[in-house]
KELUMKOL-836262 format. One record per residue: residue in one letter; x, y, z negated of N, C-alpha, C in turn. Coordinates in steps of 0.02 Angstrom, whole numbers, plus 50000, padded with zeros to 5 digits. Each point is the difference from the previous one (the first is absolute). Last residue first. Layout:
N
AXYZXYZXYZ...
This chain:
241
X495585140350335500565004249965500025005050046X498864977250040499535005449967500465006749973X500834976650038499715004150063499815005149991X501194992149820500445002550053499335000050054X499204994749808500225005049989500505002050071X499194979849993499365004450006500265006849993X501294981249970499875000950073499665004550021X500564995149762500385003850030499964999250074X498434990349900499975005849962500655003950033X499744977150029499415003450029500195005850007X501194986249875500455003050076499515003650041X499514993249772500405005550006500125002750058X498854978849984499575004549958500335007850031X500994979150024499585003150053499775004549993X500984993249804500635004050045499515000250092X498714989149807500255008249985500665002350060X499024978350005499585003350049500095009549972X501654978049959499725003050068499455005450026X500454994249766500695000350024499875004750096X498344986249867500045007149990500475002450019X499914978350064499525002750034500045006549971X501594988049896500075001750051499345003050036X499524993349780500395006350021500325000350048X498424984249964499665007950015500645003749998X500504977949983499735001950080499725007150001X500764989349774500705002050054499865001550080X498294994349842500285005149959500455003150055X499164979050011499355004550036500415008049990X501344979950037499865001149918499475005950039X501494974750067499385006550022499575003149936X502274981850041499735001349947499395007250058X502174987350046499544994350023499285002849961X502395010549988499964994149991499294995049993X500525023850105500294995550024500104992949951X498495015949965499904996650045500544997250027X500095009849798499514996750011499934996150051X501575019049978500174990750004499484993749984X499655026650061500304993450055500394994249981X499055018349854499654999450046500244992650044X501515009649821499274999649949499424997750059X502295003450106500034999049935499354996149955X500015014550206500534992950012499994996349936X499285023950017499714996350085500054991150017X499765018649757500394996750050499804995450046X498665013549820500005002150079500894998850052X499284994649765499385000650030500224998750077X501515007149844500074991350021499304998850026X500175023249930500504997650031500204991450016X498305008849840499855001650091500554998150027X500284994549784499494995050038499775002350066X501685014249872500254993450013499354994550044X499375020349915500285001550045500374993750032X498585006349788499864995750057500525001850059X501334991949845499205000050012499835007949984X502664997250014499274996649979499305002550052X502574996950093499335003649999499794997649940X501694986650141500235007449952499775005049968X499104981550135500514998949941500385002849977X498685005350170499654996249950500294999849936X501125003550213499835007449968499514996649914X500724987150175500434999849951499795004549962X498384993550166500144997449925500624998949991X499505015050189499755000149951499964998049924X501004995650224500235000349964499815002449946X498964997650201500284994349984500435000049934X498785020150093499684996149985500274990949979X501475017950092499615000649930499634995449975X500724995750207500464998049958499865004049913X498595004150180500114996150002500104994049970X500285024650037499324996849989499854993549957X501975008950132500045001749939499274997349949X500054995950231500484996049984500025002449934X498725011550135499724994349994500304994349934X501065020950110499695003149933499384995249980X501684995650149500115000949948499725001649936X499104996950253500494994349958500165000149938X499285018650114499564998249961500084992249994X501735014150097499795002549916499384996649979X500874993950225500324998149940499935003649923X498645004850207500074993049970500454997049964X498925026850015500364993850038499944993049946X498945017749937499975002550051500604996850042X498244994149772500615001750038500135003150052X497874991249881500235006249958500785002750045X498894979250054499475006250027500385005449974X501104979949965499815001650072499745005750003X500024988849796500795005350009499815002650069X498314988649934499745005349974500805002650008X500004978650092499545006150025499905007049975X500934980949878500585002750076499575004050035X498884990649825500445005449986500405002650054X498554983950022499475006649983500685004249986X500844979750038499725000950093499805008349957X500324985749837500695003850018499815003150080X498184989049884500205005949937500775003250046X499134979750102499335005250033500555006949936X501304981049985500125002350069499515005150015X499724986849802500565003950007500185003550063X498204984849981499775007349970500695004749969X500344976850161499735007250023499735003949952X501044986249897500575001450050499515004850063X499024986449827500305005749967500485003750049X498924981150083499465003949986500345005349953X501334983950044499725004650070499515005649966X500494982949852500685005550008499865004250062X498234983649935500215006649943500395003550027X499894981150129499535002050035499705006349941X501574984749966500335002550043499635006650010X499314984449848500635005349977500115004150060X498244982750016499745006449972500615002849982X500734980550081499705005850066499795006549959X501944984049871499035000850020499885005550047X502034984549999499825005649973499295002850011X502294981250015499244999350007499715006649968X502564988350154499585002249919499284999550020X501654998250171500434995049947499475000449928X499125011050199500514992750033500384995649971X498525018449950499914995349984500194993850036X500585025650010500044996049920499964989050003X499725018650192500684995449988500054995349946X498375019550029499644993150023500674993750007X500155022649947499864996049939499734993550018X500965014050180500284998749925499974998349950X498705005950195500034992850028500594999449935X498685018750004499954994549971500104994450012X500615023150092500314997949943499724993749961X498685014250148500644996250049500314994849957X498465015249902499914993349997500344997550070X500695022249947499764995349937499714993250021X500185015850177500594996150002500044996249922X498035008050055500104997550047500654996749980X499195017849890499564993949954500344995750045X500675021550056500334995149954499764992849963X498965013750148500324997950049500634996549957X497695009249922500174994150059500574997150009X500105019949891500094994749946499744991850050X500265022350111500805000149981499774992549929X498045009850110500454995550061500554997349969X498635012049847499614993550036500374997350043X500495022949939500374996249962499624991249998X499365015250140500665000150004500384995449956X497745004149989500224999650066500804997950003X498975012449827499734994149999500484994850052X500195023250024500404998849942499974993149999X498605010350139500595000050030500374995449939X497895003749941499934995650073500894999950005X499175014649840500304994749974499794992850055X499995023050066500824999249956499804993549992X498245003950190500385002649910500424999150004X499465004650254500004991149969500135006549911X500325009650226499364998749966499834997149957X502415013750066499514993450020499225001549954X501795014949987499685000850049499484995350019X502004994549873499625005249969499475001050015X501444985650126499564995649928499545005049975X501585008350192499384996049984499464997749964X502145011949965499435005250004499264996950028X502124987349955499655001049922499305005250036X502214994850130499104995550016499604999549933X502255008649999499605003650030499314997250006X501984987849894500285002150097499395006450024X500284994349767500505001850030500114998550063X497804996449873500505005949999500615001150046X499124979150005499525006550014500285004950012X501044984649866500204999350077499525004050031X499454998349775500815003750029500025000950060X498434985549937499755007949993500525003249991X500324976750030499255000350002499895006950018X502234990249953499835003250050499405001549999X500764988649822500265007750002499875001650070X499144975649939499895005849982500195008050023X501034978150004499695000450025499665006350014X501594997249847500325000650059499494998450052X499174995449771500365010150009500244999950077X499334977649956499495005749993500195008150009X501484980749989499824998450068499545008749986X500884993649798500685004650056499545000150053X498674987249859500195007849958500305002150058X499914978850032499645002750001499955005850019X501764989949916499984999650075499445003750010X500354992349786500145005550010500075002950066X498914982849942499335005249957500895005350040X500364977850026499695001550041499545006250000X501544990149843500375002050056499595004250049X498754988149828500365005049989500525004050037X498804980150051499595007350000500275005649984X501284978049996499765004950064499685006249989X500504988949811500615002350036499715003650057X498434983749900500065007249985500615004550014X499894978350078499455003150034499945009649969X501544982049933500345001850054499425005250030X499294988049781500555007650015500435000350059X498234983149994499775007449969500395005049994X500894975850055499655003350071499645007249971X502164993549874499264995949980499785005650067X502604993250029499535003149960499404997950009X502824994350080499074996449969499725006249928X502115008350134499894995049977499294998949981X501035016950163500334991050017500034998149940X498215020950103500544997649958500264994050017X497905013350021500164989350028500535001049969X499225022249972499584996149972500434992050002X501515014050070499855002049941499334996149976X500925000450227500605000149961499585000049939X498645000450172500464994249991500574997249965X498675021250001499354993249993500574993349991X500555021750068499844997949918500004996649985X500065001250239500685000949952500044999649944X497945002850127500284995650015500824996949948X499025021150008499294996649951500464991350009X500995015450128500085002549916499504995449968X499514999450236500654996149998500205001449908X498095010650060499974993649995500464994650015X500075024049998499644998049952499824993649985X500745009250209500775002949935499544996849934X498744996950188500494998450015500425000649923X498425014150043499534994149987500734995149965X500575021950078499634998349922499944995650005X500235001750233500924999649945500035000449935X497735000950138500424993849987500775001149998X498915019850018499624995949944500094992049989X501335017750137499974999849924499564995749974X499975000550228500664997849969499755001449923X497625003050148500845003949966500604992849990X497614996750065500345003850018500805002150019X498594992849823499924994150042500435003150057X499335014749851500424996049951500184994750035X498355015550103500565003749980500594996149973X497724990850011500314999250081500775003049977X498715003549821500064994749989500434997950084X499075018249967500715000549950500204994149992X497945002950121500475004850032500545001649949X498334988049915500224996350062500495004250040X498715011349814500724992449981500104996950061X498645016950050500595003649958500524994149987X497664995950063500465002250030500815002250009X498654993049800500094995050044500435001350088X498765016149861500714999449964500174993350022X498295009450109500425004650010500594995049943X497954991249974500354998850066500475004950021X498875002049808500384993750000500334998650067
């Protein structure tokens, strides 16, 4: 535990650090900002519940983008400047490093995520919205962020730069988001896996309209812990090769 704690603080300094990680932070919460103002508040009278679910929803896709673009350096960037022969060499498991890493890159999005709540907190300058809503949509907004952090990682480990494992995060992704059209073009059973396993659709509007479904937390938590699962596996195979 303490090696993979290590690990996150030293990716976590990395993100603090850097320009890039507040020009993500930044680029994500002016967009979150912009949604927010044009499209939930809008310029005519709406009910304080649906300016709130607007947000989340705006706010699930910011997410998603922040995560992959967080992410693709984790174990690319390794790679491609060389300092991969470290990590290898190191003492620490795969799933210390892997853990680790991907612990700093969801810290650090959990961070600028609830930056973002002084937006719903606007609501009630003119409206009234139950805290337990707000306090659903977060709570779906990080097990969306831990399932897209596991994936942007598992593109990380498998890549050998940072823009292919952007992409190959990003295809991921957007599969997984688009799933339930496939549904509907499918019978059963294939149609029910396929709307099973949309990211947005069948999972995240529960929570974004005020609703906690025990159902919709295991599958992001499964979500997250098969693609840790994987990135293990392909960390292991590249030291050991």
């Amino acid at each position: 535990m303490s090696g993979l704690l290590l690990v996150a603080r030293r990716e976590l300094g990395a993100y603090l650090n850097s320009l890039w990680g507040y020009l993500v932070a930044a680029i994500m919460l002016v967009i979150d900002g912009l949604l927010f103002n044009a499209f939930a508040l809008g310029k005519t009278a709406r009910y304080s519940s649906d300016v709130l679910e607007d947000f989340f929803y705006f706010s699930f896709g910011t997410t998603v983008i922040t995560a992959v673009l967080l992410t693709m350096r984790l174990l690319a960037e390794e790679r491609q400047t060389g300092t991969i022969v470290l990590v290898d060499s190191s003492p620490l498991s795969d799933w210390q490093i892997v853990g680790g890493k991907f612990l700093s890159a969801l810290v650090f999005l959990g961070g600028v995520t609830f930056i973002s709540l002084y937006m719903p907190a606007l609501i009630f300058v003119n409206g009234k919205v139950s805290v337990a809503h707000i306090a659903s949509g977060y709570l779906g907004l990080m097990l969306v962020a831990s399932a897209t952090t596991a994936i942007g990682t598992f593109g990380s480990a498998v890549a050998k730069s940072q823009l292919v494992a952007a992409v190959i995060s990003g295809v991921i992704v957007v599969l997984a988001l688009i799933s339930w059209l496939l549904a509907k073009v499918t019978d059963p059973p294939l149609a029910e896996m396929f709307s099973y396993m949309s990211l947005f659709e069948r999972h995240f509007q529960p929570f974004q309209r005020g609703r906690i479904n025990t159902e919709d937390v295991v599958f992001y938590l499964s979500i997250t812990f098969v693609f840790l699962l994987m990135s293990t596996r392909v960390l292991s195979a590249r030291r050991w090769r």
